[in-house]
C-alpha positions, 0 to 999 in steps of 0.5 A: 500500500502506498503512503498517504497524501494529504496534498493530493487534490483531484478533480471532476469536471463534467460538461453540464449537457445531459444528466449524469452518464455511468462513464461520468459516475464512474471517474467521478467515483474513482476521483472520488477515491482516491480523494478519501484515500488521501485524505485530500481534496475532492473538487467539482468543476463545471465545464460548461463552455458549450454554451448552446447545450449546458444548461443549469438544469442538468448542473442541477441534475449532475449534482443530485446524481453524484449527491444519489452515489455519495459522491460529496466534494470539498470544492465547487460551483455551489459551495465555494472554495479557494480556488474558484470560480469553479463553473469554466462560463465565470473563467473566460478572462483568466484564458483570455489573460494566459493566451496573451500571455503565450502570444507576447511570449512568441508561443501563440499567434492570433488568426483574427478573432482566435488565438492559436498554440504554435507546436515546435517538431522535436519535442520529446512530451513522452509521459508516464500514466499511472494506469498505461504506464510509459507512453511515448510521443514527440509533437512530430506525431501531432500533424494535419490529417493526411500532412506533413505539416505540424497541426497548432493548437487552437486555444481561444476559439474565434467566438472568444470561447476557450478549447477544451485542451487550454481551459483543463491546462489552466484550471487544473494548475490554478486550481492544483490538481495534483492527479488528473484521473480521467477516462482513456479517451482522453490520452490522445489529449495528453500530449498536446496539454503537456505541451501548454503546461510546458509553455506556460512554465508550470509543473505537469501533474499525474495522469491516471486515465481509466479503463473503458467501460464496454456492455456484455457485447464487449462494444462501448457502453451506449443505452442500446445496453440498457439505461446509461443514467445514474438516476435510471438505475435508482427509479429502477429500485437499485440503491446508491451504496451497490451502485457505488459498490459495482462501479467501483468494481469496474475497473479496480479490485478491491483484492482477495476476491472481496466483492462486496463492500462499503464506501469507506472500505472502499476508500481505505482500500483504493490504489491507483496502481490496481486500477487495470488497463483492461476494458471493463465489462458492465455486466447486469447479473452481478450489479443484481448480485451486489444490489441483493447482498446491500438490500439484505443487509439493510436495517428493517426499517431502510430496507421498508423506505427503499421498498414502499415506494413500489408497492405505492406505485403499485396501487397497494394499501400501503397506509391502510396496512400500516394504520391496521397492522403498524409498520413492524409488519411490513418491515418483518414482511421483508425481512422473512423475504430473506434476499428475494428480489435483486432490487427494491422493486423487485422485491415489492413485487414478490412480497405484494401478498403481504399487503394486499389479497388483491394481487393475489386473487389474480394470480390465481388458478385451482385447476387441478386441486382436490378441493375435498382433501385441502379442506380437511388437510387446512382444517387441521392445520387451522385447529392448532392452537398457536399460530406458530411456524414450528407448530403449524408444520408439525400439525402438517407433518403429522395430517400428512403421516396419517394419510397414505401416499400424502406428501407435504409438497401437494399440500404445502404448494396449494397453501403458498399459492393461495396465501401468495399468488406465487410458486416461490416464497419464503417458507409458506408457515412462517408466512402464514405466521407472520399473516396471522390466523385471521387474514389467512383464513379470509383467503382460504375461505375465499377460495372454498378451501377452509 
């Protein structure tokens, strides 16, 4: 493990275009880390030059994503900071003041309204990433396509808007950024920035660029994979601590095989250094995976919040139930689901039977039942005279020993199917149990069984 630093300061600045994407959650989360980590400082810039697309609304809408994943900064827009203005649209006159700087200094011409970077042949702006490792370049290779003429660098547009190449040089060195943690589309960038920080005389910090992310077709992650916004992921019941646990995962391990984990760990355990060139796969079944493992371990009553709000979208008499029952019943009711459901809303809609008959009723079909025997089979178990699981299944076991060629499952299975509408759930006596006598008998009797 490497030493800490407490001067380490990251940054991550995304262009307010759209809402927060997982590519941009996830260098977010990794600056994020390696921020914590350190003990240093985790800062938001708002890279919104692009003044016909960014719009306030998705700053806005960036923000609360990164807010949803427990992505907290020290430094930005909207809380300040030493080192701002932290939105590039409030920066204009400090590229303006730089880019006079180079053309005085012989380093930059203008060309009308624009101001271009001169690249001189035969410099050597080779540079060691954290994650690729040693990546060899002169400005030679930096020429017009299909020329053999070097290609300058355009740093103030013609519109008097900064370049994307320029604006990151100052900002990251005024606001000092010690370590630019990126994606690696961005390495073919890399040389002509460490040309400007050379030019204007400054240190060049530390580049970690980070894995692509690409769907199971190994193709890049685009929403013919599936939803590509961090808040799609929560409408669709995932919760923020396994999402953060899975893009973590994508692209760095924790070691040991360990695959489930929380934020601190997380940031006690990150190292730049186990960061892997290999693209990663986003892979469905083992965010599922994760998400499942998170939801099981929540406190009865986080898990309920996560879940209500799909049984209320749902149409359930979530309040009724609370008023009639009190809210320990539905919070026992998820905690008998024991896992079932690899997300928030999954799992409400296995476990709706614990609400409301309704769902149930439509669920269901006697065809093939011997009605007869159940009534007898329920009529026994319903004569027990505590509505325990344990007695309840040995009051069954013994019905059933005392008929010939009787077996659990052809009665245990129409009693889970009545009760729930389901083949599958936890198990069907402890459902019954935590039910109640009463409201088991209702559905039973609805039914003619009972």
């Amino acid at each position: 493990m490497t030493e800490k630093n407490d001067n380490v300061r990251v940054r991550f600045a995304p262009s307010p275009t759209g809402a927060l994407h997982i590519g941009g959650g996830h260098t977010a989360l990794f600056n994020w880390l390696w921020a914590r980590h350190n003990n240093g400082r985790f800062i938001l810039r708002i890279e919104d030059t692009d003044l016909v697309r960014s719009t306030k609304e998705y700053e806005s809408t960036i923000m609360s994503g990164m807010v949803w994943l427990g992505l907290d900064w020290d430094e930005g827009p909207d809380i300040g900071g030493s080192c701002g203005p932290y939105r590039q649209s409030e920066r204009l006159d400090i590229y303006r003041d730089y880019a006079n700087r180079l053309v005085n200094d012989g380093k930059a011409y203008r060309d009308g309204e624009a101001i271009i970077f001169r690249v001189e042949p035969g410099q050597d702006i080779s540079f060691r990433d954290i994650v690729y490792g040693q990546i060899d370049v002169m400005s030679d290779g930096l020429r017009e396509k299909d020329s053999d003429k070097l290609k300058d660098i355009v740093i103030i547009k013609s519109d008097g808007m900064p370049t994307y190449n320029y604006a990151v040089v100052i900002d990251d060195h005024l606001m000092r950024i010690t370590h630019v943690i990126r994606g690696e589309d961005h390495i073919s960038n890399t040389p002509k920035q460490i040309l400007l920080y050379r030019a204007l005389g400054w240190d060049v910090p530390e580049f970690a660029h980070l894995p692509m992310i690409l769907g199971r077709d190994k193709k890049k992650l685009s929403k013919r994979h599936g939803a590509t916004s961090i808040y799609e992921y929560r409408d669709m019941g995932y919760m923020p601590d396994s999402m953060f646990n899975f893009l973590a995962l994508l692209g760095w391990s924790a070691g040991d095989d360990r695959e489930i984990f929380t934020r601190d760990e997380a940031a006690e355990w990150f190292e730049l250094s186990r960061v892997t060139r290999k693209a990663a796969v986003f892979d469905f079944d083992k965010l599922n995976y994760i998400n499942q493992e998170h939801l099981k371990a929540l406190d009865p009553e986080v898990r309920l919040s996560m879940v209500r709000p799909f049984w209320v979208e749902a149409g359930l008499p979530v309040e009724e139930v609370e008023k009639s029952r009190g809210v320990k019943y539905l919070e026992d009711s998820l905690t008998l689901m024991a896992g079932r459901g690899r997300t928030a809303k999954e799992m409400s809609e296995f476990s709706d039977y614990f609400v409301s008959f309704e769902p149930v009723k439509s669920r269901w079909n006697a065809e093939g039942l011997d009605k007869d025997k159940l009534r007898e089979f329920f009529a026994a178990v319903f004569a027990s005279t505590e509505w325990k699981a344990p007695e309840l299944e040995a009051i069954a076991r013994e019905w059933i020993g005392q008929h010939e060629g009787a077996k659990m499952k052809d009665y245990a299975m129409p009693l889970r199917f009545a009760l729930t509408g389901m083949k599958v759930s936890p198990g069907i006596f402890e459902v019954a149990e935590l039910m109640g006598r009463e409201e088991c008998r209702k559905r039973l009797e609805f039914y003619g069984l009972l």
